[in-house]
N, C-alpha and C positions, 0 to 999 in steps of 0.2 A: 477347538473351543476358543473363543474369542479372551485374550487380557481384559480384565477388570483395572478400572483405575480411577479411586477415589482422589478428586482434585476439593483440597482444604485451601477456601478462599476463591470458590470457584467463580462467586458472583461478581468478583471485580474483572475489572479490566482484562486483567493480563491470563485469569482467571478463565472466562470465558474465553478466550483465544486459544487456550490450550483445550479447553473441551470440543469447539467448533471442531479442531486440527484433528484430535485424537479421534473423534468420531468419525472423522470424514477416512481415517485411516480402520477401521474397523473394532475399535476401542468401544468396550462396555463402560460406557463412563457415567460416573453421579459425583455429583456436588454437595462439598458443605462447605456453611459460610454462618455466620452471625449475624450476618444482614438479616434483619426481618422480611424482606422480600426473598430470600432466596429461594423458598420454595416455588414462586413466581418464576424467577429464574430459570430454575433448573427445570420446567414445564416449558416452556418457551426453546433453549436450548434442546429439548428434547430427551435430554439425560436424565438420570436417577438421584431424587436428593435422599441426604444422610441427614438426620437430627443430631448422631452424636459422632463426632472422627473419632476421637480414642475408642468407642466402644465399639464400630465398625471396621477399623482398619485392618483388621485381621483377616474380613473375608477379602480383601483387592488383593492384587498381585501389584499394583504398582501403586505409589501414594506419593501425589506431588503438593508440594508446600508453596504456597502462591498468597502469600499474608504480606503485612507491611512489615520492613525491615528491622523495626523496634520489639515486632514482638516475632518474628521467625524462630528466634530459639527456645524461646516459651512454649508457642507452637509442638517444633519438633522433639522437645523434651516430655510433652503430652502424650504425644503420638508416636514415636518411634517405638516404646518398650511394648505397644500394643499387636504390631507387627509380627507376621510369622514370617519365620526362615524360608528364603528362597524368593521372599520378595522384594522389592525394588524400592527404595524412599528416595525422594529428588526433591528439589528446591529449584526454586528460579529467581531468586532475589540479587541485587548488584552487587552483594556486599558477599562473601566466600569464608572467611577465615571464623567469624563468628558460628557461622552456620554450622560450617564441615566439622567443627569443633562437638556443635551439639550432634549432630547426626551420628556421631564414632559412638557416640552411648548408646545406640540402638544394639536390640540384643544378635547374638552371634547367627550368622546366617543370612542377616537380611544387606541386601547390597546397596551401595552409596553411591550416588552421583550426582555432584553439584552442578548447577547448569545455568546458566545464560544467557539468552535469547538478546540479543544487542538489536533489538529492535522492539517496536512498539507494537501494545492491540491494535491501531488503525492498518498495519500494516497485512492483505487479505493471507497470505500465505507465505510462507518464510523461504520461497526461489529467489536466491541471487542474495538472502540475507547469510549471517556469521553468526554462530551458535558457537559459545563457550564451552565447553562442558571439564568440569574437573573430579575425575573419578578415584575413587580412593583405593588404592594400591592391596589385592588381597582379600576386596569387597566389592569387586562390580564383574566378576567374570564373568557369570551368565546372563548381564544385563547388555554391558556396554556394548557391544556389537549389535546387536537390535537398537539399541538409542543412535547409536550414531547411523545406522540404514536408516531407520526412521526421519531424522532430517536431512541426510544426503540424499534418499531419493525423491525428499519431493523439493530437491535443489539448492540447499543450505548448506554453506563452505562449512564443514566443524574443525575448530580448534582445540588443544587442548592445556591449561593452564593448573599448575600447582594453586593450591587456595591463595597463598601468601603473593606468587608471581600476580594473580589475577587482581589483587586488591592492591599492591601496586601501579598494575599495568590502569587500572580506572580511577584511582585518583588526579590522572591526567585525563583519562581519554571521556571521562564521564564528571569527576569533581572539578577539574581547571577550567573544560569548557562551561559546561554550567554554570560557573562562580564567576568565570569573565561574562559573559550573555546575561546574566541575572544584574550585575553589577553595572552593566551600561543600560540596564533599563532601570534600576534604581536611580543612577545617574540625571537619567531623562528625568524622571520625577522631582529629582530635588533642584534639577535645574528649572522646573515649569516650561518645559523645553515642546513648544508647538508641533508633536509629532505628526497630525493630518497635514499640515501645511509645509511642513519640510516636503509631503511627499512630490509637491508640485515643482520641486528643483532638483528630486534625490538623481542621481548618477545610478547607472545598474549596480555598481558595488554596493554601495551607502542602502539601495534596497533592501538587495537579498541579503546583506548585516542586519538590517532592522528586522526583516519579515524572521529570520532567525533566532534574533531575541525574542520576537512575541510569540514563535514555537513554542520556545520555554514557558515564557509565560504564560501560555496556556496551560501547561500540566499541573498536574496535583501537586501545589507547594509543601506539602510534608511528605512526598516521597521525595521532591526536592532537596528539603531538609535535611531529612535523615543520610541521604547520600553523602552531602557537606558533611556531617558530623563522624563522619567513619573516619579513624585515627590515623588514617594514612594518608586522608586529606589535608589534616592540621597544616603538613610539611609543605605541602603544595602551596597553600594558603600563604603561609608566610614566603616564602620564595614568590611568589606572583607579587603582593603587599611592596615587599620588600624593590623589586625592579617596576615597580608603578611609581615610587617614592623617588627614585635615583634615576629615572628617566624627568618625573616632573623637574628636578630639581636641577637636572642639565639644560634644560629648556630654558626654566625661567632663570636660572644663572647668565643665560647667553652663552655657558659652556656647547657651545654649537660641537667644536669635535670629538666630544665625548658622549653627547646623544646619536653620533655617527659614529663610534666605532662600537656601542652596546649594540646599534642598529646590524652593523657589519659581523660580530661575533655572533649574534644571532643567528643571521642568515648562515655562514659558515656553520654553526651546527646543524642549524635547521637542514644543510646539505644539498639535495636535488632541487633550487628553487625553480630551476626552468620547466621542471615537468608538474610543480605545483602551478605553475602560473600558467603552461597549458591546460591544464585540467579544469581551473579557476576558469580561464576562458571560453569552456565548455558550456559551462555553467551562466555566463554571462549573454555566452552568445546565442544560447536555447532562447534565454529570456527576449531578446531584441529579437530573434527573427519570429520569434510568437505573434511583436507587438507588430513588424511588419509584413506581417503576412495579413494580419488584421488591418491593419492601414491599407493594405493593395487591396483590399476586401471590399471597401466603400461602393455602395450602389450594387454590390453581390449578396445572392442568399450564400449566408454561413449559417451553420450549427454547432451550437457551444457546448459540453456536457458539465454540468456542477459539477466539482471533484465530491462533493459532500454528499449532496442529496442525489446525486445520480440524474436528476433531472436534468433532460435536451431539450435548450432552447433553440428555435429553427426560425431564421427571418433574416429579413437585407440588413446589411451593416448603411447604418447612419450617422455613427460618429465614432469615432475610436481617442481616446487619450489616454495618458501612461494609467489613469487609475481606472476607467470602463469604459465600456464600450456599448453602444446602445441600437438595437433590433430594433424595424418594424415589422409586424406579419397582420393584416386586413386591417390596417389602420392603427392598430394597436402599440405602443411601442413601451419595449423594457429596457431600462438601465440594470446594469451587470459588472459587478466589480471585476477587474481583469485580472487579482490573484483567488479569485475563486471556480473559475473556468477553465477549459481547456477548449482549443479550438481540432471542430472534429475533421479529418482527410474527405475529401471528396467521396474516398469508398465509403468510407463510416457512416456519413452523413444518408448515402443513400442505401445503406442494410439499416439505419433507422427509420429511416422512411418505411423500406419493406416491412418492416419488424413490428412499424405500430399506426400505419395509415391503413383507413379502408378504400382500397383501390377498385379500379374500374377492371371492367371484364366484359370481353366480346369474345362471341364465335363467327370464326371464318372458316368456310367453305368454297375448298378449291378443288378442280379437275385436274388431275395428274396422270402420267403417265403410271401405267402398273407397274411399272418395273422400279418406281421411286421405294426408296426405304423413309417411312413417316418418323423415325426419329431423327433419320440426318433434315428432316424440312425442317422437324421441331426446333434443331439445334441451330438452323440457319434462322428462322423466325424471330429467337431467341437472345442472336444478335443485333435487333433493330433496335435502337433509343428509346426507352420509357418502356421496354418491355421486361416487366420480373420473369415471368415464366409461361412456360407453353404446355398444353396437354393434350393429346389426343383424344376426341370424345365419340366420334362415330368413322366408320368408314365402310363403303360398297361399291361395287362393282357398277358404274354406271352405263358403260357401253364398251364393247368388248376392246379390250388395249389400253382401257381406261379406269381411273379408280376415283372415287369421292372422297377426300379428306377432310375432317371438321376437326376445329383447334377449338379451344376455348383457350383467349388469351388474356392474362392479369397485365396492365398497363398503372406504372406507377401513378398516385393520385394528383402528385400535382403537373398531369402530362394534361394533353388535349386528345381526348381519346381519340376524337375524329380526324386528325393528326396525325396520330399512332397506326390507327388502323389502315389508315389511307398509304402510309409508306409499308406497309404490310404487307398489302393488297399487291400495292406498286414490284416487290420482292419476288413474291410467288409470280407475279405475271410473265416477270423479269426471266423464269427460272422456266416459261414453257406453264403455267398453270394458267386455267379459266377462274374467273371467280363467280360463284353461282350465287 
């Protein structure tokens, strides 16, 4: 019998990412949410919605809490006493210590485990990502080994963190990056700082800096918020404040060796710099052989896939510069931002061809020896250029020692069929066959 698993908050984001995953795992899931659309939602998702979580939480076995961080223990203080023993209450919020705190008030029996997901809804499946999980000692035995299968086998490293260790370890890894990233793009504002025009001088650093802050700035400024406001970031805060203040101050003093040895102590913590600065180079140098590979492109069909909309764009490269790059296909031509693209591999380009062009098709009929096997022709046939695929479609015995073989061949669309067919022809003939 399938787990049941009410997801409270299921309509948001992070929300629906855990329903898509669960379901796709064999999870009986339904959603509730306060959104007036959710039952919209939760139709679409394909799941079951709930009007009410406390009055429903009793029939799931598992109830995951997927609300925003201000009201999580509001939430879970609703919901937990509703719960029957032997089931499962989980949270996925950044913040740990507030939560695990409410969730310990659930009644005896039902098990605890806080959890983490160190990645975002855009991201399709959690292989290759890092799942926190911090289980409560005494109250997850019959869960936790199913949760942690669950995201290692569909390729998620799991970790495991004390609530207090966890809200710690992210007031850096989540509140200082944030608060620095957010803070150099408030920066830009108060400076009236020309940020499209910068981009026509940026350096690949100064880029992916930038395109990194406008990540941020894209997400929901009050789960932003709220993350900033969690008590453990205070400390951060002021520590970051504090060495932004005492480097400005070295600077504009002309104290030049004392903004070089904060810089020096640094680095000495900071430790491994040479395998940051390979790693950093990785990163840099993806980016420049994308753009020249697109520059050796000129006067070549490329195809680009949106990373967003999915949509492949297919046509000769006509101009390429650091911010697009512009197609023609039958006269037509598109401009194309180059950090919204990816450029497709040669294989790629032609399994989309296969996958959504209507191509041409011939039949060829050749005389062969009988003693020929018609899948090894098919398979020789099959390696001619602009040939998708091969099928047998008739065959007889046309004079004794001899046999008739007819192919129907699919030749990609934008080949010359006459072309195609003719170096076909040329194959078989090659190979001892008549062409009838």
């Amino acid at each position: 019998m399938r787990s049941k698993v009410l997801i409270v908050g299921g309509a948001g984001n992070m929300g629906q990412w855990f329903a898509r995953f669960l379901m796709r795992q064999n999870y009986a899931v339904s959603i509730a949410d306060i959104d007036p659309h959710a039952r919209e939602v939760a139709k679409e998702l394909g799941a079951g919605f709930v009007e009410d979580a406390s009055e429903a939480a009793g029939d799931f076995d598992i109830v995951l809490i997927s609300v925003p961080i201000d009201v999580t223990e509001e939430v879970i203080g609703e919901i937990a006493p509703c719960m029957r023993p032997s089931s499962l209450l989980m949270d996925v919020t950044s913040v740990k210590k507030g939560p695990m705190k409410a969730m310990r008030k659930a009644p005896k029996g039902v098990e605890l485990i806080g959890t983490h997901p160190m990645f975002g809804p855009m991201v399709p499946d959690p292989k290759g990502q890092t799942v926190i999980l911090v289980p409560v000692k005494g109250r997850c035995e019959s869960w936790l080994t199913k949760i942690v299968a669950l995201f290692e086998d569909n390729g998620a490293h799991v970790e495991f963190l004390s609530a207090d260790e966890h809200d710690q370890m992210m007031a850096v890894i989540q509140g200082l990056t944030h608060f620095a990233y957010i803070a150099i793009g408030a920066t830009l504002d108060a400076l009236e700082f020309d940020l499209s025009k910068s981009r026509r001088f940026m350096s690949p650093v100064y880029e992916i800096m930038v395109d990194f802050v406008g990540r941020i700035l894209a997400q929901n400024p009050h789960l932003y918020a709220m993350i900033q406001a969690s008590p453990d970031v205070e400390r951060v805060h002021d520590a970051f404040i504090a060495q932004c203040l005492e480097l400005s101050e070295s600077a504009e003093s002309g104290e030049t060796e004392k903004f070089v040895r904060s810089m020096r102590n640094a680095a000495s913590h900071f430790g491994d710099t040479e395998s940051a600065l390979r790693r950093s180079d990785k990163l840099v140098n993806a980016r420049i052989a994308e753009l020249e590979a697109l520059a050796n492109s000129l006067g070549k069909e490329r195809g680009l896939r949106h990373i967003y909309s999915g949509v492949v764009h297919v046509g000769i490269v006509r101009r390429v510069t650091p911010q697009e790059v512009l197609l023609e296909k039958d006269g037509k031509r598109t401009k194309l931002k180059i950090e919204n693209v990816r450029l497709l591999s040669t294989d790629e380009l032609r399994q989309w061809k296969i996958d959504n062009l209507v191509h041409h098709r011939r039949d060829i009929s050749v005389v062969l020896s009988e003693n020929v096997k018609p899948n090894i022709i098919a398979g020789i046939i099959e390696g001619v250029d602009g040939v998708i695929s091969v099928k047998k479609i008739d065959t007889y015995e046309i004079k004794k020692g001899h046999v008739s073989l007819t192919y129907r061949i699919t030749i990609l669309r934008d080949q010359d069929p006459k072309e195609v067919q003719h170096k076909v022809e040329e194959l078989l003939e090659g190979i001892g066959g008549k062409i009838r």
